[in-house]
DOSE-870536 format. One record per atom (N, C-alpha, C): residue number from 1; residue in one letter; chain; atom name; x, y, z. Coordinates in Angstrom, 3 decimals. Atoms other than C-alpha are relative to their C-alpha. Layout:
BEGIN
{num NUM | residuo A | cadena A | atomo CA | px X | py Y | pz Z};
...
This chain:
BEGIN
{num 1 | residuo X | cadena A | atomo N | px 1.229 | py 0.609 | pz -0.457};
{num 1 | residuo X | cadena A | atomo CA | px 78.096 | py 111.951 | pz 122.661};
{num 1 | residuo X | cadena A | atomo C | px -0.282 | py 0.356 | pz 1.463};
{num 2 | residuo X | cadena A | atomo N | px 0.255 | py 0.280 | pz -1.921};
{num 2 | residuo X | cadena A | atomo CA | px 78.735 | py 112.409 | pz 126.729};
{num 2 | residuo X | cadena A | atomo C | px -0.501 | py 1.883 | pz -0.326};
{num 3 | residuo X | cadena A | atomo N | px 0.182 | py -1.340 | pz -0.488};
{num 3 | residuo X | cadena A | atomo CA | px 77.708 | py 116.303 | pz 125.708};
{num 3 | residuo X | cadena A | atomo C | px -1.129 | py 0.896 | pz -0.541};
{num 4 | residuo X | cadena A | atomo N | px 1.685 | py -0.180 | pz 0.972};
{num 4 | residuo X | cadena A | atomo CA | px 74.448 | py 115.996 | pz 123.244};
{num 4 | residuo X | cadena A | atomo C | px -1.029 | py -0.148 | pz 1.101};
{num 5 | residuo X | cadena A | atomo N | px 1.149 | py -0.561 | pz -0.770};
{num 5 | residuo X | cadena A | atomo CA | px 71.933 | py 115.830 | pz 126.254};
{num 5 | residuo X | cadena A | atomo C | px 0.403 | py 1.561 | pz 0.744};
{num 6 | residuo X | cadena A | atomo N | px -0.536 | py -1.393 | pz -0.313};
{num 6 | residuo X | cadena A | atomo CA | px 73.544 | py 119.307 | pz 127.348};
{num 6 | residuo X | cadena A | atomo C | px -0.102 | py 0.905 | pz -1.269};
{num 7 | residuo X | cadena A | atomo N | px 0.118 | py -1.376 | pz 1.467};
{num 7 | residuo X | cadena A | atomo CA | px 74.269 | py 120.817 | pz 123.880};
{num 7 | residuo X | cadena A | atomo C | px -0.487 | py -1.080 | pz -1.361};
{num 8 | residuo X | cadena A | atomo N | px 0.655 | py 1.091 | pz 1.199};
{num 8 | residuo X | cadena A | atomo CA | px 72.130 | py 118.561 | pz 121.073};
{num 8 | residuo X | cadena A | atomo C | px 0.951 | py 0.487 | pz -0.964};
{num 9 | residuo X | cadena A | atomo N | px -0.442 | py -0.605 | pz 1.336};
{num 9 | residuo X | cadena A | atomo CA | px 73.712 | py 121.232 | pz 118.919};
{num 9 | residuo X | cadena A | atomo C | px 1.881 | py -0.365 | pz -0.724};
{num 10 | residuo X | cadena A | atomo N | px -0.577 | py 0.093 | pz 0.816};
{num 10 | residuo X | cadena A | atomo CA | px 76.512 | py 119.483 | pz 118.481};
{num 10 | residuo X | cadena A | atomo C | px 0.317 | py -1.189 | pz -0.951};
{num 11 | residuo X | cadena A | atomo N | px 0.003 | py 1.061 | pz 0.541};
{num 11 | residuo X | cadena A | atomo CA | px 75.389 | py 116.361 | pz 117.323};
{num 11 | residuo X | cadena A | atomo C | px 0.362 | py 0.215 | pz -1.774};
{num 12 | residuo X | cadena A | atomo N | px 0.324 | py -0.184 | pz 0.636};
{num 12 | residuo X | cadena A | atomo CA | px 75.548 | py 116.136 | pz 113.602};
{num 12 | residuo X | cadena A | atomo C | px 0.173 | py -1.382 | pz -0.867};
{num 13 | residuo X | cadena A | atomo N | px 0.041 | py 1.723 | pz 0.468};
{num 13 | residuo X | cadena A | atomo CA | px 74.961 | py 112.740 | pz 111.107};
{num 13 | residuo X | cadena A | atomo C | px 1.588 | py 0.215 | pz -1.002};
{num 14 | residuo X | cadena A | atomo N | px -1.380 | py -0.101 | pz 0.980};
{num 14 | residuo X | cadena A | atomo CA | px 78.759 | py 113.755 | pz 109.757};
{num 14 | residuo X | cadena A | atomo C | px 1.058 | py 0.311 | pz 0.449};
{num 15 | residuo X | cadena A | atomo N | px -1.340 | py 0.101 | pz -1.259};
{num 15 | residuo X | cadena A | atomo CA | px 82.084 | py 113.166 | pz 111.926};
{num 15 | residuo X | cadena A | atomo C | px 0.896 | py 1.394 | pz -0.083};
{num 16 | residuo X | cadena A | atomo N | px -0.335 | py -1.667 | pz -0.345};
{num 16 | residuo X | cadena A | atomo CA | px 83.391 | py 116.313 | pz 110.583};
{num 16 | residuo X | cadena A | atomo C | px -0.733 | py 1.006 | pz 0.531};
{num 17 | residuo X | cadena A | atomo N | px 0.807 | py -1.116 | pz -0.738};
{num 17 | residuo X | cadena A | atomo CA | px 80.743 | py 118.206 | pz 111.293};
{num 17 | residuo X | cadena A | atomo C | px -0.313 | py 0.140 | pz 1.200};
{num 18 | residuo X | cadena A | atomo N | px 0.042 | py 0.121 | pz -1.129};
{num 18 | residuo X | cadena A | atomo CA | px 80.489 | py 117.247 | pz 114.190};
{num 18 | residuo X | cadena A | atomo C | px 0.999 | py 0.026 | pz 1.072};
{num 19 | residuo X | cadena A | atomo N | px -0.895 | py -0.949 | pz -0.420};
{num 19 | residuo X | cadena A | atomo CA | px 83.870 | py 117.972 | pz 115.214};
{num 19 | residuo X | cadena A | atomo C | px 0.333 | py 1.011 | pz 0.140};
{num 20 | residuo X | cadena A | atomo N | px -0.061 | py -0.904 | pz 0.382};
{num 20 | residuo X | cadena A | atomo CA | px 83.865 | py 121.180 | pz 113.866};
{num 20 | residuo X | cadena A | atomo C | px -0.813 | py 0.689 | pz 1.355};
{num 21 | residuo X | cadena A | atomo N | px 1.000 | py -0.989 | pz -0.533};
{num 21 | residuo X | cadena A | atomo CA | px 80.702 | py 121.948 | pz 115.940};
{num 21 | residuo X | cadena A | atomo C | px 0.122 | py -0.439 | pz 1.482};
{num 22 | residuo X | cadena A | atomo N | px -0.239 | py 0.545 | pz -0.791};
{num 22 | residuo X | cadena A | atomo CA | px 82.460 | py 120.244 | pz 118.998};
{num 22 | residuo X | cadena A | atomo C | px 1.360 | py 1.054 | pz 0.625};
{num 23 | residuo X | cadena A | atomo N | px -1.329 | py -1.251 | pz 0.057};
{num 23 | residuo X | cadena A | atomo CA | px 85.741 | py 122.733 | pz 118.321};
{num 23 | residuo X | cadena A | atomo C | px -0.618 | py 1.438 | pz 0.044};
{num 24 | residuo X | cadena A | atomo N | px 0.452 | py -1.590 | pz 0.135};
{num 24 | residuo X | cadena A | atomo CA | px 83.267 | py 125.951 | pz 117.908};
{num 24 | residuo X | cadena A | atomo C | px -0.896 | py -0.415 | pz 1.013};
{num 25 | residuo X | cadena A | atomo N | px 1.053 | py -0.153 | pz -1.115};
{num 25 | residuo X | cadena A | atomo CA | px 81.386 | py 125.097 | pz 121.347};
{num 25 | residuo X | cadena A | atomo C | px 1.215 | py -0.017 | pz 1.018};
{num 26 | residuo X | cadena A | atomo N | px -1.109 | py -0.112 | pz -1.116};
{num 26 | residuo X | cadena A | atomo CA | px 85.187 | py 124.956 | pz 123.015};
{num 26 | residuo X | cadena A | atomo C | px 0.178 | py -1.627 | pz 0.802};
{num 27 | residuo X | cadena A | atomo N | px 0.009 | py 0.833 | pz -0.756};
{num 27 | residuo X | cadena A | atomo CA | px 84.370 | py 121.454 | pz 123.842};
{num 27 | residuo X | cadena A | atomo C | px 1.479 | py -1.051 | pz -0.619};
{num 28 | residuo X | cadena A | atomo N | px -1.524 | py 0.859 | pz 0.266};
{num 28 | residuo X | cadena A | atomo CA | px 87.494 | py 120.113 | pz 121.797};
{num 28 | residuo X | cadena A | atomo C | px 0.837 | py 0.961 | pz -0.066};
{num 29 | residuo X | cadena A | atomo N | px -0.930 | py -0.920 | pz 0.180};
{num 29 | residuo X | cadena A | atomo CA | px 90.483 | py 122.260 | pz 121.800};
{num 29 | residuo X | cadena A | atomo C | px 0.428 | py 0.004 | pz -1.715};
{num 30 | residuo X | cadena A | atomo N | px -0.603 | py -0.261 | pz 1.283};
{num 30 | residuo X | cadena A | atomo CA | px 91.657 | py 123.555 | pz 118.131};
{num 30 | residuo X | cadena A | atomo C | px 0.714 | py -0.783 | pz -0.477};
{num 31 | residuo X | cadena A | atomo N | px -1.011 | py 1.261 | pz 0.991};
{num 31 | residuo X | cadena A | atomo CA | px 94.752 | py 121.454 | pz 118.007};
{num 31 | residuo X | cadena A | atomo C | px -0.374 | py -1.896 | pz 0.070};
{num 32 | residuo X | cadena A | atomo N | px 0.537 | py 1.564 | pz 0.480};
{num 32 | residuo X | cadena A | atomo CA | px 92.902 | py 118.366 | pz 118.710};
{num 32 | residuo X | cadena A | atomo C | px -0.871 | py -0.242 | pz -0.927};
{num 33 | residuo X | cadena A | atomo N | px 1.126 | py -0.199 | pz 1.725};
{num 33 | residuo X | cadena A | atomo CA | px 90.045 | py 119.186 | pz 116.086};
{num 33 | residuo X | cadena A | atomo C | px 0.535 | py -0.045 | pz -0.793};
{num 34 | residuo X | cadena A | atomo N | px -0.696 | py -0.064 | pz 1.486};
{num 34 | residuo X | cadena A | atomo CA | px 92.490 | py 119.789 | pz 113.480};
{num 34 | residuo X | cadena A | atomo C | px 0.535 | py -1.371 | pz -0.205};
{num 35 | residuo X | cadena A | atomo N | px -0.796 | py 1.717 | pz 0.040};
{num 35 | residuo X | cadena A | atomo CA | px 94.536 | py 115.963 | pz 114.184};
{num 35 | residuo X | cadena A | atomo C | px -1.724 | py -0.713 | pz -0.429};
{num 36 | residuo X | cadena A | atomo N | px 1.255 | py 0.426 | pz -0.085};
{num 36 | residuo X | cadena A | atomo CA | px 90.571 | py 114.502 | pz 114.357};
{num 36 | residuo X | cadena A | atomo C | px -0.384 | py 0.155 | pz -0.855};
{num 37 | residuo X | cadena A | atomo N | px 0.927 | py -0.337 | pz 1.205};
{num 37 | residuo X | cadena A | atomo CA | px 89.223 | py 116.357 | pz 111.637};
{num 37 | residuo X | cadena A | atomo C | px 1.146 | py -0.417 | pz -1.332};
{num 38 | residuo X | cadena A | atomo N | px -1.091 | py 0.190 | pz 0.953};
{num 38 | residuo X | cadena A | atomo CA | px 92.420 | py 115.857 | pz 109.354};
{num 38 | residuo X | cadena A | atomo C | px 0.104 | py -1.461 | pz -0.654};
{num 39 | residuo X | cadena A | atomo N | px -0.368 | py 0.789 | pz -0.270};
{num 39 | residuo X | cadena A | atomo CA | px 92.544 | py 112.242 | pz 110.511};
{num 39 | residuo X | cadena A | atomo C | px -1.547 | py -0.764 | pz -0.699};
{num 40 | residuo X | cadena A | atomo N | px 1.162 | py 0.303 | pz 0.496};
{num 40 | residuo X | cadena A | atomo CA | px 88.870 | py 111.945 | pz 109.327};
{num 40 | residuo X | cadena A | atomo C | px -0.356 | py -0.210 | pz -1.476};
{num 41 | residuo X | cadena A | atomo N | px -0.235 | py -0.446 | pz 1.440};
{num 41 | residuo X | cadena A | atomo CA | px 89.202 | py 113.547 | pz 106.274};
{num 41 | residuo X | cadena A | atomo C | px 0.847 | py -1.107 | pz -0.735};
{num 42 | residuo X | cadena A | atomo N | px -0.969 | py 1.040 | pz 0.110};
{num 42 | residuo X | cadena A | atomo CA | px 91.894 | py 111.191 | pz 105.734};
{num 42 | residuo X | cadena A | atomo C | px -0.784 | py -1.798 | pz -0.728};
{num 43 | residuo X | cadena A | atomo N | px 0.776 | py 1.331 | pz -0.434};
{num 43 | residuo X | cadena A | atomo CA | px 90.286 | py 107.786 | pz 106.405};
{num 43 | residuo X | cadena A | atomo C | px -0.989 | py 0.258 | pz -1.383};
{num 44 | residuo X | cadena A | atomo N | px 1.240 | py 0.265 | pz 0.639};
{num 44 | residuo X | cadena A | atomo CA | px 87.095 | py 108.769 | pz 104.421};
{num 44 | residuo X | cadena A | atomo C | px -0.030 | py -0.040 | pz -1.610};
{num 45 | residuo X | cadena A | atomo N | px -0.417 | py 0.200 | pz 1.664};
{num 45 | residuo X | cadena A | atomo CA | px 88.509 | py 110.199 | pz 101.212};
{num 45 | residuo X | cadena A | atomo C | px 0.752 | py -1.817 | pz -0.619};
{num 46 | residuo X | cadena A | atomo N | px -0.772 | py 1.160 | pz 0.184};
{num 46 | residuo X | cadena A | atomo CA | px 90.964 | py 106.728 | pz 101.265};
{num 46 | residuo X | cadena A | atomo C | px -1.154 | py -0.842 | pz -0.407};
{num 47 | residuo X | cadena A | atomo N | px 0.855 | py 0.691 | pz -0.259};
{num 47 | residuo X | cadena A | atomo CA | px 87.776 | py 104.909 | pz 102.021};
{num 47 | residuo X | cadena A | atomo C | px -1.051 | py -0.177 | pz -1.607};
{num 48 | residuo X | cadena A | atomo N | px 1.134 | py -0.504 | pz 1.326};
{num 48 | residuo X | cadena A | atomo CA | px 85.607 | py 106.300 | pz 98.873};
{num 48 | residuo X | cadena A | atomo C | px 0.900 | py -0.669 | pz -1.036};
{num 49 | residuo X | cadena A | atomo N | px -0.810 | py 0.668 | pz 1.018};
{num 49 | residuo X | cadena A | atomo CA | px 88.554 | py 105.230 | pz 96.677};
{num 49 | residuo X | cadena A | atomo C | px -0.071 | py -1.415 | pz -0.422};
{num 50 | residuo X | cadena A | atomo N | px 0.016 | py 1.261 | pz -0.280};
{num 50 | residuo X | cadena A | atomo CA | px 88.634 | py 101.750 | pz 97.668};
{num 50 | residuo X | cadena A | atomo C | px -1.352 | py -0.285 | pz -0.084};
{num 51 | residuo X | cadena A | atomo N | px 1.233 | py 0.271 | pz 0.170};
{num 51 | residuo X | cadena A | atomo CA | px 84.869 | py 101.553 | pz 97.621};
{num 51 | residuo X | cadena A | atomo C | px -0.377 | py -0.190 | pz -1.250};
{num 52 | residuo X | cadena A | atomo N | px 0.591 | py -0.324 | pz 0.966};
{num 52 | residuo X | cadena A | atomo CA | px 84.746 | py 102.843 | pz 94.116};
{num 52 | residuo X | cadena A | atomo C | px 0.897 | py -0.994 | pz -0.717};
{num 53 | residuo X | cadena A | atomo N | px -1.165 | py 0.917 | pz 0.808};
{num 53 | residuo X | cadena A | atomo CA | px 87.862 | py 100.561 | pz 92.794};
{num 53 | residuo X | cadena A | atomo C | px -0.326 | py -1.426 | pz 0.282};
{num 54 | residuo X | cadena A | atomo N | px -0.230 | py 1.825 | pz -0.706};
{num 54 | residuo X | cadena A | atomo CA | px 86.974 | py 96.968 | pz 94.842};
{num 54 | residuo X | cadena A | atomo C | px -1.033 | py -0.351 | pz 0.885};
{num 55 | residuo X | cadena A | atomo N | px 1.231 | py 0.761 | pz -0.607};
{num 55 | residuo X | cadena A | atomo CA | px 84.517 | py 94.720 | pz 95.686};
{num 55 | residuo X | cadena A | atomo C | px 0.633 | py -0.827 | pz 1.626};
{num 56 | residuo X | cadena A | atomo N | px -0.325 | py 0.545 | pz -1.842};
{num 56 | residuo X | cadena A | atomo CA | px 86.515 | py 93.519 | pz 98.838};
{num 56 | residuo X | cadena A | atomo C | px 0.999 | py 0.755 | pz 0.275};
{num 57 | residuo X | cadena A | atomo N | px -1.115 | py -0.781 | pz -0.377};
{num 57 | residuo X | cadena A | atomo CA | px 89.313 | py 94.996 | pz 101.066};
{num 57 | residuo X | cadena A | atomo C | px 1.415 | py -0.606 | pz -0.358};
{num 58 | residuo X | cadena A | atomo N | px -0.946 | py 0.267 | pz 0.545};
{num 58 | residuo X | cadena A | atomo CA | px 92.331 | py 94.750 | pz 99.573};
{num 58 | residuo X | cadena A | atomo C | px 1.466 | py -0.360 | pz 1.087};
{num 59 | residuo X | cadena A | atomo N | px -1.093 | py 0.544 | pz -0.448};
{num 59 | residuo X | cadena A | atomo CA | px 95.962 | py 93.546 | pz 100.545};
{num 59 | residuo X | cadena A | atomo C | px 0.663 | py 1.066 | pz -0.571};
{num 60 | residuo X | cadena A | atomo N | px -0.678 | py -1.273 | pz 1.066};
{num 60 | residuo X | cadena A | atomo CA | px 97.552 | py 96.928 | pz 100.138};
{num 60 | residuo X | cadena A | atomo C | px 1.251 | py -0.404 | pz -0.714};
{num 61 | residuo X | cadena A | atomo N | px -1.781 | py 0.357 | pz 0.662};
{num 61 | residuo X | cadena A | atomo CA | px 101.317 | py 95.579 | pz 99.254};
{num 61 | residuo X | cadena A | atomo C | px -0.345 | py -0.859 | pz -1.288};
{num 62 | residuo X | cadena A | atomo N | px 0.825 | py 0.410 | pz 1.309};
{num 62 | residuo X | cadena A | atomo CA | px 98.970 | py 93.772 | pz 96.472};
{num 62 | residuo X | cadena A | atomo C | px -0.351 | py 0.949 | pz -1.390};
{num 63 | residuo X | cadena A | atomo N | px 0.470 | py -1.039 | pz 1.015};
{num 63 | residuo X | cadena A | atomo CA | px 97.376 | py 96.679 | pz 94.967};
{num 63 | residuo X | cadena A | atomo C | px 0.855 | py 0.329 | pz -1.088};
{num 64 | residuo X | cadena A | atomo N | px -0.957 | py -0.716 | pz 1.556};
{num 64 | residuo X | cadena A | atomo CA | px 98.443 | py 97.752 | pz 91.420};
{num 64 | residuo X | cadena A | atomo C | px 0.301 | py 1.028 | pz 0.024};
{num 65 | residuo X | cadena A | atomo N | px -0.469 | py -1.307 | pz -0.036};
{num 65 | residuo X | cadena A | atomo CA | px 99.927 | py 100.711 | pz 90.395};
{num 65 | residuo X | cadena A | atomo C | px -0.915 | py 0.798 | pz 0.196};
{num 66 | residuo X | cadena A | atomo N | px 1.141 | py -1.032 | pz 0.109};
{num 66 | residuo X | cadena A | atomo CA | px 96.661 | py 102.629 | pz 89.212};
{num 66 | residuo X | cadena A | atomo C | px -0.578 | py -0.040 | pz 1.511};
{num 67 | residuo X | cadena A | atomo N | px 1.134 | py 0.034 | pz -1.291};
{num 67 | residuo X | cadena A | atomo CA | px 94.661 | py 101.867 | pz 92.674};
{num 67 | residuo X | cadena A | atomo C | px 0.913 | py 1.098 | pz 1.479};
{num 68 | residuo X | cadena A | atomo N | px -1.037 | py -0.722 | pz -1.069};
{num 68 | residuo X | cadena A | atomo CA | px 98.101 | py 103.014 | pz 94.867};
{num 68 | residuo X | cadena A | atomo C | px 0.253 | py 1.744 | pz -1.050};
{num 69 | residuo X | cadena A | atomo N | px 0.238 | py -0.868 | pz 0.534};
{num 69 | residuo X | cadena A | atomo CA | px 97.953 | py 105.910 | pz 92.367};
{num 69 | residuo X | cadena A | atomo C | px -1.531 | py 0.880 | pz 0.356};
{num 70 | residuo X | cadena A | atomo N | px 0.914 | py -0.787 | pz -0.524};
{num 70 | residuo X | cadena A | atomo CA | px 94.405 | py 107.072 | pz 93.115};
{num 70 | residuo X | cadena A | atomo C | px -0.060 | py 0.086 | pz 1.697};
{num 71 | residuo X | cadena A | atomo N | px 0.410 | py -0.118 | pz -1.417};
{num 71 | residuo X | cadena A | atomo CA | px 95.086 | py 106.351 | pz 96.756};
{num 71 | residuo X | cadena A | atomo C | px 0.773 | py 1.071 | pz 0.536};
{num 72 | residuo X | cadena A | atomo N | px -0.693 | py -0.680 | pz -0.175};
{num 72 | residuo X | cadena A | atomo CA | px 97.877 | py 108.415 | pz 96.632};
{num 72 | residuo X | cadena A | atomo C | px -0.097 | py 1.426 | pz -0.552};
{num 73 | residuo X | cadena A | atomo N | px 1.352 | py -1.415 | pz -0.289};
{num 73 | residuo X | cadena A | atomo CA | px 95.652 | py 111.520 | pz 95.331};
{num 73 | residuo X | cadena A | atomo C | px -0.488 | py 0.137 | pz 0.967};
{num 74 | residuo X | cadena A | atomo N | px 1.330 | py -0.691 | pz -1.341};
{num 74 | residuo X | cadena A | atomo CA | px 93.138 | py 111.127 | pz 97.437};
{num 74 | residuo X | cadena A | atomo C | px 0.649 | py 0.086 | pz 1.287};
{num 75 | residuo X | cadena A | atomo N | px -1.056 | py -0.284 | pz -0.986};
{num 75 | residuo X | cadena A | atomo CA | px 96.124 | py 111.311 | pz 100.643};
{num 75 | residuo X | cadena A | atomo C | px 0.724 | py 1.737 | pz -0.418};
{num 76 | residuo X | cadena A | atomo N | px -0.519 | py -0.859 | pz 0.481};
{num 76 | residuo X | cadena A | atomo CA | px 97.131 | py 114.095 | pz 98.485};
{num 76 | residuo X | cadena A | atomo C | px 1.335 | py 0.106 | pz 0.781};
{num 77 | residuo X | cadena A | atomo N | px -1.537 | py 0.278 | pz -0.115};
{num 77 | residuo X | cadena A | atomo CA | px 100.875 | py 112.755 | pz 98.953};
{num 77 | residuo X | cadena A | atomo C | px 0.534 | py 0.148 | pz -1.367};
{num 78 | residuo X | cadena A | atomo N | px -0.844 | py 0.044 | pz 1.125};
{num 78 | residuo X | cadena A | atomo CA | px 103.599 | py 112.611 | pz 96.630};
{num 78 | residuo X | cadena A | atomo C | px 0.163 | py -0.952 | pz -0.519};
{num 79 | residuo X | cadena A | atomo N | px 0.013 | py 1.378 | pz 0.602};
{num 79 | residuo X | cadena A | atomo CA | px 103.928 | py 109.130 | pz 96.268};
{num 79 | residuo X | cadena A | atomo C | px -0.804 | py -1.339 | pz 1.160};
{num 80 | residuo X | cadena A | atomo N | px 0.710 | py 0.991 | pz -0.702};
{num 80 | residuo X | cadena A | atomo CA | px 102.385 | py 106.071 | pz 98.071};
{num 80 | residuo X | cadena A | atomo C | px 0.320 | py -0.055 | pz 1.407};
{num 81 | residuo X | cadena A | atomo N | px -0.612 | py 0.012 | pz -1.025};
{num 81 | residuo X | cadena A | atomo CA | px 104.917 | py 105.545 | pz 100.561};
{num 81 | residuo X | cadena A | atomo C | px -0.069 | py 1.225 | pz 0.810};
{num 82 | residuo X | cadena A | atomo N | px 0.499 | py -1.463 | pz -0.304};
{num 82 | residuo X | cadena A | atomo CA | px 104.087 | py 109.583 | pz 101.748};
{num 82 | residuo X | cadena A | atomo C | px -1.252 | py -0.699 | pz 0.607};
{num 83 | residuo X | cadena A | atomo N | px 1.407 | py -0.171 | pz -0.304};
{num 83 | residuo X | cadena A | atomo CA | px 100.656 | py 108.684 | pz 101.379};
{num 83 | residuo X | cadena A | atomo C | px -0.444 | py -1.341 | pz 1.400};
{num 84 | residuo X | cadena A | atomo N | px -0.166 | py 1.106 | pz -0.719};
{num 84 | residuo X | cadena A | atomo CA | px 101.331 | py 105.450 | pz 103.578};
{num 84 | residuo X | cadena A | atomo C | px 0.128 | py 0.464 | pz 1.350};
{num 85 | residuo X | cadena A | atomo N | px -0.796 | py -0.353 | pz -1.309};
{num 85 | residuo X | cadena A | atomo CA | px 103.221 | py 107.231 | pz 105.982};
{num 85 | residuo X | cadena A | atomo C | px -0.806 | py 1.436 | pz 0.549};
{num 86 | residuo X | cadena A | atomo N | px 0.656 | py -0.673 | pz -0.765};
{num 86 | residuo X | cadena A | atomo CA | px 100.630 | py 109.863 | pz 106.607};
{num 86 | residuo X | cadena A | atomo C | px -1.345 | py -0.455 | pz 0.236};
{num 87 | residuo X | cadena A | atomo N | px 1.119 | py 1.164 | pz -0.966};
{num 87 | residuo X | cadena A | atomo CA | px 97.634 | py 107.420 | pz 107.397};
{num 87 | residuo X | cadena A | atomo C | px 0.816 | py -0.256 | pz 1.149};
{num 88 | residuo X | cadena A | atomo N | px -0.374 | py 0.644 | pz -1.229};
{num 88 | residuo X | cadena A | atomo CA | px 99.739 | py 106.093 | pz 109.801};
{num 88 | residuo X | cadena A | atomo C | px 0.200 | py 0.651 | pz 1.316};
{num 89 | residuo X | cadena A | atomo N | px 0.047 | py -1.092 | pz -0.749};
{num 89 | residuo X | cadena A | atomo CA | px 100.838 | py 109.305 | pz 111.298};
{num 89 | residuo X | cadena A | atomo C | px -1.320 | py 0.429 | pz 0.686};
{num 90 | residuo X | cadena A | atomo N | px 1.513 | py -0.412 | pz -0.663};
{num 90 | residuo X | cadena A | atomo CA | px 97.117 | py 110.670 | pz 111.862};
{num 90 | residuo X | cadena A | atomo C | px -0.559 | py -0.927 | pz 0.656};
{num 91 | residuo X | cadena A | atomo N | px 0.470 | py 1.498 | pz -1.105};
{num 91 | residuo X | cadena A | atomo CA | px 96.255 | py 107.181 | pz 113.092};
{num 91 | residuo X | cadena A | atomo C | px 0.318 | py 0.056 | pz 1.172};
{num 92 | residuo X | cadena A | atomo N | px -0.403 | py -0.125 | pz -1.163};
{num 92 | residuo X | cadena A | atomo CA | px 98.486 | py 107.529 | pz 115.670};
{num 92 | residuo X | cadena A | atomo C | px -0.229 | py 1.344 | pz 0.771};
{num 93 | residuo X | cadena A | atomo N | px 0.605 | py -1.089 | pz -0.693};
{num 93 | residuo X | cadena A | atomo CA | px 97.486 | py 111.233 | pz 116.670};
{num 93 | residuo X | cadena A | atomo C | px -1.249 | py -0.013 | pz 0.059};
{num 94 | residuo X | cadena A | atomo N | px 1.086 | py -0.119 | pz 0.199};
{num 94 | residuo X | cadena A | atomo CA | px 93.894 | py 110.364 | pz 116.191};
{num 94 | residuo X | cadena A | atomo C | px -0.043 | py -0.559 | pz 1.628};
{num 95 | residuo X | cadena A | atomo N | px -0.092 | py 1.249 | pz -0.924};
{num 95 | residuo X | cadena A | atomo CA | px 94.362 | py 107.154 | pz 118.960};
{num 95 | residuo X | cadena A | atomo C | px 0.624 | py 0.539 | pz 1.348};
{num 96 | residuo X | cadena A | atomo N | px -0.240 | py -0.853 | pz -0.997};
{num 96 | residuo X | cadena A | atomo CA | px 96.371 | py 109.969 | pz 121.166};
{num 96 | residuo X | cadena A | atomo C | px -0.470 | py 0.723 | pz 0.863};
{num 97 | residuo X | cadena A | atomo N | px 1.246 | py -0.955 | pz -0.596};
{num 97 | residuo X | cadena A | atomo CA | px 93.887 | py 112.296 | pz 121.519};
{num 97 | residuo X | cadena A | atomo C | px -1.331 | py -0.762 | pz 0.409};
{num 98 | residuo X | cadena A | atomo N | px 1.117 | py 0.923 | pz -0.195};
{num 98 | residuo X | cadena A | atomo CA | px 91.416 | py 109.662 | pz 121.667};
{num 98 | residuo X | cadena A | atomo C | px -0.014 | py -0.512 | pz 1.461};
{num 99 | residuo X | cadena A | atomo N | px -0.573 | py 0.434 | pz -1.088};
{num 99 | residuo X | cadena A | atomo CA | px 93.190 | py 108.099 | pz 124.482};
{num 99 | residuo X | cadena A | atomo C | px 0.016 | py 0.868 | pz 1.201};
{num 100 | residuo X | cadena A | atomo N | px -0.171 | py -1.010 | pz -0.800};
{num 100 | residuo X | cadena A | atomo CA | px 93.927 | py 111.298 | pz 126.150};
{num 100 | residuo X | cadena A | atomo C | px -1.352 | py 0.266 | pz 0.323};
{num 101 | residuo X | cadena A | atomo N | px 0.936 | py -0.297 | pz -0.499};
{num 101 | residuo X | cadena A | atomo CA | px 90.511 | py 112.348 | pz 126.323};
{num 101 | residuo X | cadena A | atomo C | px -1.059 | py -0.900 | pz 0.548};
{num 102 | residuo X | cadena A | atomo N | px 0.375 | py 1.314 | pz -1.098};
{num 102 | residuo X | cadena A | atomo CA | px 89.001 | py 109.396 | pz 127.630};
{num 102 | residuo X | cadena A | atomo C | px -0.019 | py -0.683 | pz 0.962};
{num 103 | residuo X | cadena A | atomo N | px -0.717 | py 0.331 | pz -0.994};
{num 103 | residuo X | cadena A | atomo CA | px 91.668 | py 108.869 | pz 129.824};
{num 103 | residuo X | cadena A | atomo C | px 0.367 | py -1.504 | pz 0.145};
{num 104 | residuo X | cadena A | atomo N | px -0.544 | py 1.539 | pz 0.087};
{num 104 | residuo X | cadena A | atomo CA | px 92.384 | py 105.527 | pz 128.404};
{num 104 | residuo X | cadena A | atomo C | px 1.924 | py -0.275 | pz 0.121};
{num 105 | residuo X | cadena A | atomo N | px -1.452 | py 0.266 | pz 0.030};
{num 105 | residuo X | cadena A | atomo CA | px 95.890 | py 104.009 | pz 129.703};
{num 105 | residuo X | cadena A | atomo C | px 0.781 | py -0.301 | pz -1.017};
């Protein structure tokens, strides 16, 4: 946002895309686009799952097999606990780089 009255072009109404076009103007470095965009990707596929399975947000250690089964596709993990443990991972490199470039303590 601090770089759309300079370059509009890299606004776009879609967080990847708009990373992407944030990483091909040099204004994010590669290996932070890839944690960001990964970390996005992440989140949104998870997100669509849970949208399409449940009328409210769930209590994951609740969830049934089938629901920790499609969540654990759409993580494209091996098993839940994988798929658990790489939300958490990108969370925390998302919140890094986030931090870092902000310059939040």
């Amino acid at each position: 946002m601090i770089h759309a009255p300079a370059l509009p072009e890299v606004l776009d109404t879609n967080t990847v895309g708009s990373l992407e076009k944030l990483r091909d103007t040099g204004l994010l470095s590669v290996s932070d686009a890839e944690v960001l965009i990964a970390a996005a990707g992440l989140q949104h596929a998870l997100t669509q799952v849970l949208r399409i399975a449940l009328d409210e947000t769930p209590v994951i250690e609740d969830a049934t097999p089938g629901l920790k089964a499609l969540l654990t596709r759409a993580a494209e993990a091996g098993n839940f606990a994988q798929a658990h443990a790489r939300l958490l991972e990108l969370q925390g490199a998302a919140r890094e780089v986030f931090n870092r470039l902000l310059a939040v303590p």
